[in-house]
C-alpha positions in Angstrom: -8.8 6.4 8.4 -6.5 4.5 11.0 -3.0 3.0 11.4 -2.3 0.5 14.0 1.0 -0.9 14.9 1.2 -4.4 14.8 3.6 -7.1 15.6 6.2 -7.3 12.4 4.4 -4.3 10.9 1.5 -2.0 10.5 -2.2 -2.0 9.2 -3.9 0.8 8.1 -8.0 0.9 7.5 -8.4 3.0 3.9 -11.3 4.9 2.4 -10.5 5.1 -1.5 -13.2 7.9 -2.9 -13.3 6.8 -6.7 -14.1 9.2 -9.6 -18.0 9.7 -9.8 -17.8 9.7 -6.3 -18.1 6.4 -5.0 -16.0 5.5 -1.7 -14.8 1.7 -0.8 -13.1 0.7 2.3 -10.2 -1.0 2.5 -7.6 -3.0 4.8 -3.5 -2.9 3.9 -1.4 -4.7 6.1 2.9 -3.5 5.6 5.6 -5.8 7.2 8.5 -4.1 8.7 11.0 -6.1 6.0 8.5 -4.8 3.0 9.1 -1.1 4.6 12.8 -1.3 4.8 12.7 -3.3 1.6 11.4 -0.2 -0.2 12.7 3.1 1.3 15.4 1.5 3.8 13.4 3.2 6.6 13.8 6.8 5.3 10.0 7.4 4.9 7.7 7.3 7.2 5.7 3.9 7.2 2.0 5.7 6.0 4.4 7.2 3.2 4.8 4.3 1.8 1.2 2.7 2.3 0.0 5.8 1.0 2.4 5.1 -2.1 1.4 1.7 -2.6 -2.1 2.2 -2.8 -1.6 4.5 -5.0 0.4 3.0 -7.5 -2.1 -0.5 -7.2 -5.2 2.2 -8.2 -3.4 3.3 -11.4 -1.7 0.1 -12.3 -4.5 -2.5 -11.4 -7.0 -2.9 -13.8 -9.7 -5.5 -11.4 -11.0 -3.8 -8.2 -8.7 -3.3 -5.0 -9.5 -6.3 -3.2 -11.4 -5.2 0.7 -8.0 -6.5 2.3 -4.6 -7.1 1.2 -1.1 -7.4 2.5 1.6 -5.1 0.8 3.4 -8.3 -0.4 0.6 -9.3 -2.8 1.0 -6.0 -4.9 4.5 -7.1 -5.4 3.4 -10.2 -7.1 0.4 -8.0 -8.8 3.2 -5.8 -10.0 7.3 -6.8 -10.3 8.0 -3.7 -11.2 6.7 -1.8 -8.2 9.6 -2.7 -6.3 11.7 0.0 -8.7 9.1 2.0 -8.9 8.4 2.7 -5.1 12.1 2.9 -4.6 12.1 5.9 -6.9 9.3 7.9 -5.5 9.9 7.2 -2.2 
């Protein structure tokens, strides 16, 4: 719902509408190092939020937590650093 520069990054406020039509609000914080660590700065910084929460949804199998930092879903998940690379 918003994105707001930040020093050393971005944060972005997230509505996640869940099948059966619930909706849960969320905070993601992405470093500038995470961004370039994933797409080397060739997608656009809500590109690769939008990607992360994404792949954390259909890989996680607890609840998104209300606010998380990028960084955590790379210890969540060691393989989403290949992952992102290739879809980004």
């Amino acid at each position: 719902t918003s994105e707001q520069e930040r020093p050393g990054g971005w944060s972005w406020e997230v509505l996640v509408e869940h099948p059966g039509g619930e909706t849960t609000a969320h905070a993601l914080t992405l470093s500038w190092l995470d961004h370039d660590y994933w797409c080397g700065g060739a997608s656009a910084p809500s590109r690769v939020a939008q990607a992360i929460i994404e792949y954390v949804l259909a890989h996680r199998e607890a609840p998104l937590p209300e606010c998380f930092d990028a960084a955590r879903a790379r210890r969540w998940f060691p393989r989403i650093d290949l992952d992102l690379r290739e879809r980004l």
